[in-house]
C-alpha positions in Angstrom: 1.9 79.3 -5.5 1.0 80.7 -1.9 -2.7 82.0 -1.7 -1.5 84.8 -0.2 1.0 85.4 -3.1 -1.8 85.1 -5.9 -4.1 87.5 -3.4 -1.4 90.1 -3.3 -0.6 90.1 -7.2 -4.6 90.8 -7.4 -4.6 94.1 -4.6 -1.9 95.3 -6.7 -3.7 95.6 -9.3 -6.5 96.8 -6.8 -4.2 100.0 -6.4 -4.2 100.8 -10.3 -7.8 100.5 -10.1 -8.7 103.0 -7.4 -6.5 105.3 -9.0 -8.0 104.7 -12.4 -11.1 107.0 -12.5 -9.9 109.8 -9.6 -8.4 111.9 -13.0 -10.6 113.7 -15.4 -8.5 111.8 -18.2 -9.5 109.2 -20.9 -5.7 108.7 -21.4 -5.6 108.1 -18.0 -7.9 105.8 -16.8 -7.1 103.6 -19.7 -3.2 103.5 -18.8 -3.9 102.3 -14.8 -7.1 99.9 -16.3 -4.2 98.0 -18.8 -2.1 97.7 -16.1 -4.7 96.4 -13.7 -5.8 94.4 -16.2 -2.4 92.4 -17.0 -2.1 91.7 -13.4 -5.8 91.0 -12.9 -5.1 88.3 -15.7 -2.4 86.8 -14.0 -4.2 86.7 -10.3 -7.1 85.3 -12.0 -5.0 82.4 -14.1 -3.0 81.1 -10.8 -6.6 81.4 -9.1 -7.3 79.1 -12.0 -10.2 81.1 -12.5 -9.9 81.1 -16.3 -12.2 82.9 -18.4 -11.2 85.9 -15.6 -7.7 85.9 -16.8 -8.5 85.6 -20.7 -10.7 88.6 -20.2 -8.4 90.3 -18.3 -5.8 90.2 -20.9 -7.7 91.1 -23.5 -9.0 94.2 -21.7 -5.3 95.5 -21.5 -5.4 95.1 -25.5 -8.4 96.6 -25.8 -6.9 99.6 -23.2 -3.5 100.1 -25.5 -5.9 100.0 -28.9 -8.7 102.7 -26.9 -5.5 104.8 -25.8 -3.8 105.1 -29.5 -7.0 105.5 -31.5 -7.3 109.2 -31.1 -3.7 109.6 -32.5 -4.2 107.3 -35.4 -7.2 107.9 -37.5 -6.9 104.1 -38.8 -8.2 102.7 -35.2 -10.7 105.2 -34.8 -13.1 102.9 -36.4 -16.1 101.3 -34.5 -14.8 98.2 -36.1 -12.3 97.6 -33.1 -14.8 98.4 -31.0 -17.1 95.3 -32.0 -14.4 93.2 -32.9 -13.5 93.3 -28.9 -16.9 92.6 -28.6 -16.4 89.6 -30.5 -13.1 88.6 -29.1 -14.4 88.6 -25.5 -17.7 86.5 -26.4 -15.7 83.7 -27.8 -12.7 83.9 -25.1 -16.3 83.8 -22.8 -17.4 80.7 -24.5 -14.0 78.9 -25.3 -13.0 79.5 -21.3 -17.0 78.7 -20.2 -17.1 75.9 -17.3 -19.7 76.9 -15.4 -22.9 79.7 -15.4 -21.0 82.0 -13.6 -18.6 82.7 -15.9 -20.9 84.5 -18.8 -21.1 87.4 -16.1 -17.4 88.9 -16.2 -18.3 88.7 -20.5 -21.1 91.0 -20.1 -19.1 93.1 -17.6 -16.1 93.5 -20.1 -18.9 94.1 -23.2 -20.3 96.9 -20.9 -17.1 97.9 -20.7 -15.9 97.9 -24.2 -18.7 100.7 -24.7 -17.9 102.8 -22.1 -14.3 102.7 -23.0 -14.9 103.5 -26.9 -16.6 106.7 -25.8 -14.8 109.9 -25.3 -16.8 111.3 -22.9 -15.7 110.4 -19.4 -18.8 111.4 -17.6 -20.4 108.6 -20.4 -17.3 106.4 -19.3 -18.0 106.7 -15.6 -21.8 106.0 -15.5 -22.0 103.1 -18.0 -18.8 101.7 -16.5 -20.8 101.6 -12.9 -23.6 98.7 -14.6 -20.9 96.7 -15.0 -20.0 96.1 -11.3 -22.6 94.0 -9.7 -21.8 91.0 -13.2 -17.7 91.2 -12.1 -18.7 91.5 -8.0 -20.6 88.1 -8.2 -17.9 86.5 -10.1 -15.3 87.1 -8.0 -17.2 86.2 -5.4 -17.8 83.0 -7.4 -13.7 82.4 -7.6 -12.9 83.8 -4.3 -10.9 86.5 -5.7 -10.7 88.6 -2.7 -8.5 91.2 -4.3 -11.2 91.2 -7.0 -14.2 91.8 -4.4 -12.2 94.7 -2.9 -11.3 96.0 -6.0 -15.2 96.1 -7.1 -15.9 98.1 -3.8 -13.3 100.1 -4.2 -14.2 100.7 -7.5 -17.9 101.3 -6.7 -16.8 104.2 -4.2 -13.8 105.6 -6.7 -16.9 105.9 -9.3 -19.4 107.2 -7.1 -16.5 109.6 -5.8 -15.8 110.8 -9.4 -19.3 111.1 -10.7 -19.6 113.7 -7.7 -16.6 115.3 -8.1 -16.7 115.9 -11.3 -20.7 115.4 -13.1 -23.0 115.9 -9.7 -20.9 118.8 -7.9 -19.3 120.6 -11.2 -23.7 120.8 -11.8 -24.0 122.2 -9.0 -21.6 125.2 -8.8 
């Protein structure tokens, strides 16, 4: 497939990622970050940039189980919590080909706490530690969607955090 093709599948998810924390919504930000995350998965994988794309599609799994466990007391168990945990170690070493690629598996573990939590000023701030482990590995692949999309989502947390945990303190 054209570079340019497997680049533009990538900003499109870029768009869904911007969007993703500019709403004071849990239900939200999980809808845009599964769909960012199934087309993340599929920019990664034609990149060939593999334990990307596993992690990506697991991350929209773990969005739809996150979104639904408020409705249905059953999920609302820590259990799914740690077994994403789990899943995303092993996909981390099942995928492993080089050093670089344990860094986008602490990202998404980072991630899978933020994400359990209610509380999106919690969500915000612990979500922001995992940039730097997905900015060097998409540096790493040459994702350049992915790079963008880190900066992008660097400002769109640093934009939220004031908008809504810095300036609400304020007033």
């Amino acid at each position: 497939m054209h570079p340019y093709i497997i680049q533009s599948i990538g900003f499109l998810a870029l768009i869904f990622v911007v969007f993703s924390f500019q709403k004071n919504s849990r239900n939200f930000t999980l809808l845009t970050l599964l769909t960012a995350s199934l087309l993340f998965a599929s920019h990664f994988f034609l990149l060939e940039a593999y334990t990307g794309a596993a992690l990506n599609l697991i991350a929209a799994g773990r969005a739809a189980l996150f979104y639904f466990k408020e409705k249905h007391p059953a999920l609302n168990r820590p259990i799914f919590m740690w077994l994403f945990v789990g899943i995303f170690s092993a996909s981390g070493f099942y995928t492993y080909s080089h050093p670089v690629d344990i860094l986008p598996v602490i990202a998404m573990n980072i991630e899978c706490f933020a994400l359990w939590n209610t509380n999106t000023k919690f969500i915000r701030y612990i979500f922001f530690t995992a940039r730097p482990f997905w900015m060097t590995y998409n540096i790493y692949v040459l994702s350049w969607a992915g790079i963008t999309a880190e900066v992008f989502l660097i400002v769109s947390l640093s934009s939220a955090i004031w908008r809504f945990d810095w300036k609400k303190d304020e007033s």
